[in-house]
Backbone as a printed PyTorch tensor [residue, N CA C, xyz], in Angstrom:
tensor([[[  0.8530,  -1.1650,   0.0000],
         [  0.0000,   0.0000,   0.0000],
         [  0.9020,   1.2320,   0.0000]],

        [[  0.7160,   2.0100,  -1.0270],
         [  1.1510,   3.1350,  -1.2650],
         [  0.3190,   4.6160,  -0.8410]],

        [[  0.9500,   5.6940,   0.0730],
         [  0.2520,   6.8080,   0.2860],
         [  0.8380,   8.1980,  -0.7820]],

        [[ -0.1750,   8.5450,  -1.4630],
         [  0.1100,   9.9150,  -1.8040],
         [ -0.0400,  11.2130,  -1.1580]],

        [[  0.1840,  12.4130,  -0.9690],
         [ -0.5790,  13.3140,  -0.5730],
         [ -1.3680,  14.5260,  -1.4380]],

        [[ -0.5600,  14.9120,  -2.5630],
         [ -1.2260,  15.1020,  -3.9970],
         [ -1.1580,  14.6520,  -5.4320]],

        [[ -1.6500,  15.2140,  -6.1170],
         [ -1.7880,  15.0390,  -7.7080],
         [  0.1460,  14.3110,  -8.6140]],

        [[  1.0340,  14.8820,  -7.4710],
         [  2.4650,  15.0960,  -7.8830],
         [  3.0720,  13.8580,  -7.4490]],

        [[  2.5030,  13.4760,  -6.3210],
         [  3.7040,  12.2610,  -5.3710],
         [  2.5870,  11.0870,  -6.0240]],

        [[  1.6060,  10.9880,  -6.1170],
         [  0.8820,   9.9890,  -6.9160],
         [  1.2400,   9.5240,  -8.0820]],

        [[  1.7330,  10.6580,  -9.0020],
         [  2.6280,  10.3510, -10.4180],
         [  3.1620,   9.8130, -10.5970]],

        [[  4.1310,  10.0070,  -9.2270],
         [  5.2550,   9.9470,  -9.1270],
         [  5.3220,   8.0490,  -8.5860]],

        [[  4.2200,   7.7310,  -7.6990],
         [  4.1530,   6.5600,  -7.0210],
         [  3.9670,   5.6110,  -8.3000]],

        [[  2.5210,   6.0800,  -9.2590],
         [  2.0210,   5.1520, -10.1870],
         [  3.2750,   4.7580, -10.9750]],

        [[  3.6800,   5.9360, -11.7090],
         [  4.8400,   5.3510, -12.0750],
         [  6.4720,   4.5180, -11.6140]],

        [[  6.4610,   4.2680, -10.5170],
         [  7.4570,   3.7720,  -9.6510],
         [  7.3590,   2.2580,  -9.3120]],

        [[  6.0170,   2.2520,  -9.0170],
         [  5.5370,   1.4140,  -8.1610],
         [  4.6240,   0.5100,  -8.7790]],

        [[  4.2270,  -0.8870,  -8.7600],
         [  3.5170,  -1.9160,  -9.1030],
         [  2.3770,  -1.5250,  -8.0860]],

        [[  1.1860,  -1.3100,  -8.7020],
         [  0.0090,  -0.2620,  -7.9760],
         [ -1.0650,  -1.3490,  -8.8020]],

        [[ -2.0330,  -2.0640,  -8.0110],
         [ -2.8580,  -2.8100,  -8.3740],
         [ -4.4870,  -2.3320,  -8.7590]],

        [[ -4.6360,  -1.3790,  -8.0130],
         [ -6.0090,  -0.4450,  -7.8220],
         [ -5.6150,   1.2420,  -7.0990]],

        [[ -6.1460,   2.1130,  -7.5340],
         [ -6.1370,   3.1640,  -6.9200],
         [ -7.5710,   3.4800,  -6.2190]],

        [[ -7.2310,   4.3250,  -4.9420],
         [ -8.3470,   4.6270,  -4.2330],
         [ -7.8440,   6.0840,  -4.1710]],

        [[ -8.7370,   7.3140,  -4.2950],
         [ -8.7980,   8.3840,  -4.5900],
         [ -9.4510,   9.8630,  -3.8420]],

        [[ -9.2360,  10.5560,  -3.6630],
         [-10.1890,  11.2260,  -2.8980],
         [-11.0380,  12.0510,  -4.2450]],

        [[-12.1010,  12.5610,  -3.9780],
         [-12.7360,  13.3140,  -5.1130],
         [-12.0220,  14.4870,  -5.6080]],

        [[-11.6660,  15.3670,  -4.2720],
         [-10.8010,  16.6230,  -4.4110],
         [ -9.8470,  16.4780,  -3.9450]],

        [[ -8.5270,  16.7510,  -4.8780],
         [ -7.0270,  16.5430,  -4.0390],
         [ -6.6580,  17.6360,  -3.9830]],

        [[ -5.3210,  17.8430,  -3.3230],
         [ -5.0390,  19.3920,  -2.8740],
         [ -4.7130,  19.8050,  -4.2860]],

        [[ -4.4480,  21.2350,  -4.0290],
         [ -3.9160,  22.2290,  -5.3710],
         [ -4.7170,  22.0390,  -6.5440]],

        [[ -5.8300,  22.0640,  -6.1500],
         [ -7.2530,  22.3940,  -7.0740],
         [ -7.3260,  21.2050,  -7.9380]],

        [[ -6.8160,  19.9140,  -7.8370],
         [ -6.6620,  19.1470,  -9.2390],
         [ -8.1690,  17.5430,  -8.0510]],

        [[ -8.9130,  16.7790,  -8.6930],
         [ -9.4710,  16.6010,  -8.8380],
         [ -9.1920,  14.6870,  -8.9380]],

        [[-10.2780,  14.0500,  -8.7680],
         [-10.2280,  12.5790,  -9.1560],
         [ -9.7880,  12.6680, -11.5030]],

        [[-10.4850,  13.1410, -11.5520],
         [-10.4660,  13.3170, -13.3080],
         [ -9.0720,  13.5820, -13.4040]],

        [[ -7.9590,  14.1940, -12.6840],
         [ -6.7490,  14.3350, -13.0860],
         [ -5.7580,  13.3320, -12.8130]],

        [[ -6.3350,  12.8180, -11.7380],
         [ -5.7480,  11.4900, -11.6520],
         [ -6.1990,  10.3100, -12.5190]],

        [[ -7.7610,  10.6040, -13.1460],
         [ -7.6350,   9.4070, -14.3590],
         [ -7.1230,   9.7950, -15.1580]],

        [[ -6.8020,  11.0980, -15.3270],
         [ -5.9220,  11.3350, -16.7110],
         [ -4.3640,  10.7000, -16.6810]],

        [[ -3.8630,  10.6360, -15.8250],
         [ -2.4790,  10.3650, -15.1510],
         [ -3.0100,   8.6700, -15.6710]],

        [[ -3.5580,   8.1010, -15.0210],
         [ -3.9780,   6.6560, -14.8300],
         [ -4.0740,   6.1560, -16.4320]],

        [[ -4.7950,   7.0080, -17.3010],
         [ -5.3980,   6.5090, -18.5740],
         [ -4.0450,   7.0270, -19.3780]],

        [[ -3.3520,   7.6440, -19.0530],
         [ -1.8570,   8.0190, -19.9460],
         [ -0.5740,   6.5700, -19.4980]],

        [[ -0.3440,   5.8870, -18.4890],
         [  0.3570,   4.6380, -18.2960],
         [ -0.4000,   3.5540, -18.8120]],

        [[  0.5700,   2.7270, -19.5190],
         [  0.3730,   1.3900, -20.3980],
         [ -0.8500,   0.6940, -19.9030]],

        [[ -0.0600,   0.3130, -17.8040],
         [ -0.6740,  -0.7230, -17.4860],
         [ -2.1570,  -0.0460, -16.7000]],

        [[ -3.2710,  -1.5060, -17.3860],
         [ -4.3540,  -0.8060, -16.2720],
         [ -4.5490,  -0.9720, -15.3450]],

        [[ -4.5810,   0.4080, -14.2570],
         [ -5.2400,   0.5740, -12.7810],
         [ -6.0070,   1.1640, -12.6590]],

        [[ -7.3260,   0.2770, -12.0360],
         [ -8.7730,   0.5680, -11.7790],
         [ -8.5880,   2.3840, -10.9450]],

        [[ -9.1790,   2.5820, -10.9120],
         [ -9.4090,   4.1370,  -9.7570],
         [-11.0470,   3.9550,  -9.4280]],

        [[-10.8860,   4.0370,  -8.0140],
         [-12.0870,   3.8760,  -7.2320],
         [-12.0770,   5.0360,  -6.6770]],

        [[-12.9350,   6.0930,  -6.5630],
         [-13.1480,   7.7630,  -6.3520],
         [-13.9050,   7.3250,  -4.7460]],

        [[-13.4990,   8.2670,  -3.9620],
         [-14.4340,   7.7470,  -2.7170],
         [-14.9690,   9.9930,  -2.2680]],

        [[-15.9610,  10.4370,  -2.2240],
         [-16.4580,  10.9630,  -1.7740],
         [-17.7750,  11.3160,  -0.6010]],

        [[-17.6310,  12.1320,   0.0280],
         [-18.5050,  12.2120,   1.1550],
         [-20.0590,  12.6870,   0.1980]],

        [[-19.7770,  13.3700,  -1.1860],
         [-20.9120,  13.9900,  -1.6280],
         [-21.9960,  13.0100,  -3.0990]],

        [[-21.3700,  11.5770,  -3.0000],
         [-21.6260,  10.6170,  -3.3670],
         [-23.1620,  10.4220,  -3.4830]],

        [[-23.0620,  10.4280,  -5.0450],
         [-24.5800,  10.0140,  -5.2190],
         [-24.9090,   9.8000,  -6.7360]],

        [[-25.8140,   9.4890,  -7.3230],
         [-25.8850,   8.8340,  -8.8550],
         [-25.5870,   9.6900,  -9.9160]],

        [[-25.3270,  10.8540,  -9.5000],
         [-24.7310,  11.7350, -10.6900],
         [-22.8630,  12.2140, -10.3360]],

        [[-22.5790,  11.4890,  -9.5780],
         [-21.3460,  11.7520,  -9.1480],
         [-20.9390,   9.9910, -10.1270]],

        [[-21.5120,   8.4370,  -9.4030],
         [-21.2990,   7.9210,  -9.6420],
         [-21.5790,   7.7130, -11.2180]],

        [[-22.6970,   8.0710, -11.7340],
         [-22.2390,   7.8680, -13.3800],
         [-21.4270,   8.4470, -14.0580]],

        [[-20.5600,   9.9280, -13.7510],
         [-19.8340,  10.7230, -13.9470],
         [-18.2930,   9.9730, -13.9370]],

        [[-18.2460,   9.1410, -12.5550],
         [-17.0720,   8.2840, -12.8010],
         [-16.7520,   6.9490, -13.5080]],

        [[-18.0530,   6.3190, -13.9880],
         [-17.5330,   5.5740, -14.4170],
         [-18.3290,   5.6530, -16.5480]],

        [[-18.8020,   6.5420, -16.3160],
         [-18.5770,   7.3970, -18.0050],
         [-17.4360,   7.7880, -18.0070]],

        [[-16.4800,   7.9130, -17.2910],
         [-15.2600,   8.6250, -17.6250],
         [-14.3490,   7.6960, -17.6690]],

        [[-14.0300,   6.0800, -17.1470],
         [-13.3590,   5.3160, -17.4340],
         [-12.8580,   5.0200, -15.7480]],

        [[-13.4680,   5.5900, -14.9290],
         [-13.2400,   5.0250, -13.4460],
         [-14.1110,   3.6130, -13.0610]],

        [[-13.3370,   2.7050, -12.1470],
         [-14.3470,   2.1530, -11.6520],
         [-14.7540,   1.8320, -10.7060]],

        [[-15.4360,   2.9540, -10.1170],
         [-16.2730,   2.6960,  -8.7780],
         [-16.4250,   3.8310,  -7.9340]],

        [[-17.5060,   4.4150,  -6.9440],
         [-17.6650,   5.2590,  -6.6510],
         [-17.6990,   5.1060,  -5.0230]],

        [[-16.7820,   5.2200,  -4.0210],
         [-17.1460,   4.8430,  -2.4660],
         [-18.0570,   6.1810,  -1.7570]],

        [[-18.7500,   5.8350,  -0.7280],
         [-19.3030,   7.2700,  -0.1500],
         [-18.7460,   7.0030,   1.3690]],

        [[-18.5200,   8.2280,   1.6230],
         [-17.4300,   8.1380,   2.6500],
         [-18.7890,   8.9690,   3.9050]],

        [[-18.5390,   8.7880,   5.4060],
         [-17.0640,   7.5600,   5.9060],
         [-17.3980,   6.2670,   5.1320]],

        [[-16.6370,   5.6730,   4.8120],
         [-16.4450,   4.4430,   4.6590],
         [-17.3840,   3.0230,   5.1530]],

        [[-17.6710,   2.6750,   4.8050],
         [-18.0660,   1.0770,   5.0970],
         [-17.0860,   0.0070,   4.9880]],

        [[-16.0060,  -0.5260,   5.8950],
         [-15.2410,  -1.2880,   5.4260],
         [-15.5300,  -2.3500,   4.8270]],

        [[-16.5300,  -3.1490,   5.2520],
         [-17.2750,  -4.5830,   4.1890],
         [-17.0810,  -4.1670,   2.5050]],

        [[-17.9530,  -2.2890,   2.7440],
         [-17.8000,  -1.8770,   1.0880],
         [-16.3920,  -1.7930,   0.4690]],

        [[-15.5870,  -1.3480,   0.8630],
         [-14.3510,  -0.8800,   0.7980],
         [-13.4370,  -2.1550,   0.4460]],

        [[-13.8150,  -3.0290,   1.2980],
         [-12.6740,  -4.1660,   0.8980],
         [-13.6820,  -5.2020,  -0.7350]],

        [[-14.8840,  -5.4710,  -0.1910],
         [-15.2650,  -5.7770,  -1.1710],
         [-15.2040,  -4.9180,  -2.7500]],

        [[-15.6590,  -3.6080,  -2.5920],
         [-15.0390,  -3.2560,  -4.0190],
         [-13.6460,  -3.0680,  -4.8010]],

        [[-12.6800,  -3.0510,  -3.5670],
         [-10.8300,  -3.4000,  -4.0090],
         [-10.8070,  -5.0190,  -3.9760]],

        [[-11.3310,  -5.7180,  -3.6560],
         [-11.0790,  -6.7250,  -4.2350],
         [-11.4900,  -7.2290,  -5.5880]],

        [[-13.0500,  -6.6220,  -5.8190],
         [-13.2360,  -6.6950,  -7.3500],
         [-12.4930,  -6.2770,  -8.4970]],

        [[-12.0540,  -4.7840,  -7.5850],
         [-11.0630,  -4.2020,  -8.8700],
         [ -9.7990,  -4.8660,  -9.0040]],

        [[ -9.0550,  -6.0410,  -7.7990],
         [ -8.0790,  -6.1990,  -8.3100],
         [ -8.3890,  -7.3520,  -9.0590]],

        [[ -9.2630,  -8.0110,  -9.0570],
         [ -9.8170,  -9.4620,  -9.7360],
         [-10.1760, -10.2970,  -9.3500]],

        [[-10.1380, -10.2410,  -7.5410],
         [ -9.8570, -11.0710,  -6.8230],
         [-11.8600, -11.2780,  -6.2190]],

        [[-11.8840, -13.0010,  -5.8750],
         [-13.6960, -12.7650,  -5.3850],
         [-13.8540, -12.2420,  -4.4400]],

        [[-15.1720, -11.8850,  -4.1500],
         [-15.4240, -10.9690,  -3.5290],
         [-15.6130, -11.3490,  -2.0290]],

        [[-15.6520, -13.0900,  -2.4020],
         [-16.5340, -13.7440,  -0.6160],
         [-14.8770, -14.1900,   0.4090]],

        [[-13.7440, -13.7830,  -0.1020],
         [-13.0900, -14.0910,   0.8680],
         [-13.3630, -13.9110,   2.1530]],

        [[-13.0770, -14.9470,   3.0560],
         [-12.4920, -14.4260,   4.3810],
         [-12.4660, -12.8970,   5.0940]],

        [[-13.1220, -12.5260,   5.2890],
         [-13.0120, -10.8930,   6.2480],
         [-12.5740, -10.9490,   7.2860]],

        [[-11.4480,  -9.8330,   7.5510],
         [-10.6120,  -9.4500,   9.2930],
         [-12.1260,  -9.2320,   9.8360]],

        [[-11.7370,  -9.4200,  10.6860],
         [-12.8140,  -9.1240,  12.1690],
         [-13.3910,  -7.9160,  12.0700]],

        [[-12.2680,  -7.1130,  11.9720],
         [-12.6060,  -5.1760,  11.6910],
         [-13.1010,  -5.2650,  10.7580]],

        [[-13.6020,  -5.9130,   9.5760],
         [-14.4070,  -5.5040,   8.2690],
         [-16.1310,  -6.4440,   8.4440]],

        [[-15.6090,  -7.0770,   9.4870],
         [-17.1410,  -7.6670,   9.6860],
         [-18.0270,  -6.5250,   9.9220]],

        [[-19.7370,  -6.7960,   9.6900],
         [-20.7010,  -5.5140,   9.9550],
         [-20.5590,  -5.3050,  11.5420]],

        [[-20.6320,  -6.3760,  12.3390],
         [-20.8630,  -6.2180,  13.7520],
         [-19.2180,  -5.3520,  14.4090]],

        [[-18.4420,  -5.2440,  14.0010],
         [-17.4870,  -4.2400,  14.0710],
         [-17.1570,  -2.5550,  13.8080]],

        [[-17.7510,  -2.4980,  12.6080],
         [-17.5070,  -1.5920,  11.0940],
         [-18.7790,  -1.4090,  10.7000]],

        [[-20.1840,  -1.5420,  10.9970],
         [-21.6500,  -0.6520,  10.4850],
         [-21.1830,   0.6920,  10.6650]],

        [[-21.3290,   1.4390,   9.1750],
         [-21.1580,   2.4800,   9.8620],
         [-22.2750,   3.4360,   8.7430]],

        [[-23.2350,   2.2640,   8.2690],
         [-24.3490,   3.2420,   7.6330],
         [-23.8040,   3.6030,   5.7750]],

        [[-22.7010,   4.0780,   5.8700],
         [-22.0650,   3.8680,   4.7710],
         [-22.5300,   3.2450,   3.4340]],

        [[-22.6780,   3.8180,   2.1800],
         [-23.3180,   2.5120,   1.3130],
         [-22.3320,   3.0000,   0.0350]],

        [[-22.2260,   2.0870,  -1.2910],
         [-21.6320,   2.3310,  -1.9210],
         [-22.1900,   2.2810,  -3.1760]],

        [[-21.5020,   2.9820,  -4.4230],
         [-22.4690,   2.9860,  -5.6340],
         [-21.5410,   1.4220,  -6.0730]],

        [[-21.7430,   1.0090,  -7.0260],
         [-21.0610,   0.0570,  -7.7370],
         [-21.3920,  -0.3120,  -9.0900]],

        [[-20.8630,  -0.4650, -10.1810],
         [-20.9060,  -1.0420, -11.4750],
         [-20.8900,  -2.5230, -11.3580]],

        [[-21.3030,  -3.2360, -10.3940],
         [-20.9390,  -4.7490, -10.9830],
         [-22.4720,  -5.1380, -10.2880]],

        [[-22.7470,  -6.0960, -11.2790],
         [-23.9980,  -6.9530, -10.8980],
         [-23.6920,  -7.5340,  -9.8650]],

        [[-25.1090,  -7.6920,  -8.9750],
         [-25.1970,  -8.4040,  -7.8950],
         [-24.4760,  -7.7740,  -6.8430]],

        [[-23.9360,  -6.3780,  -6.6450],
         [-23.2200,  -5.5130,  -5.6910],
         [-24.2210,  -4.4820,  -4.8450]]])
């Protein structure tokens, strides 16, 4: 797991680094945006999913990201059940593995819901 803090050290990571899925904030610092990071994402060879996670999450946010070549929309805070289940889709991996304790609901409810592109999600 790789941390960025903007638009610059992310570049800098994707390209460095064997990066399986990106998770994103909607707005990153210095005015630049999830869309600038798919631009970054959709300019390298290899593909990495980008999963956008916003607090202002809702069906015109989520069709916005994935008309644009993103895939997946989180609404924050977070739901960890959601969270791990949709990075595991994006990396390829099924979805019913095994869950840590902390991602069970009786831990981690936290109301949270998520948009998703995949059937049966």
């Amino acid at each position: 797991m790789r941390f960025a803090g903007n638009l610059e050290e992310a570049q800098a990571v994707l390209r460095g680094c064997a990066i399986a899925v990106v998770l994103s904030e909607g707005c990153l610092p210095g005015g630049h945006t999830w869309k600038d990071l798919l631009a970054e994402l959709q300019s390298i060879p290899v593909d990495r999913p980008l999963i956008v996670a916003d607090r202002m999450a809702d069906d015109r946010l989520w069709a916005e990201v994935l008309n644009l070549g993103g895939y997946d929309l989180l609404m924050k805070p977070f739901n960890a059940r959601e969270v791990l289940r949709t990075v595991r889709l994006a990396c390829g991996w099924p979805p019913d593995l095994q869950e840590p304790a902390a991602a069970r609901p009786e831990a981690s409810e936290s109301g949270a819901q998520a948009y998703s592109n995949h059937a049966g999600t």
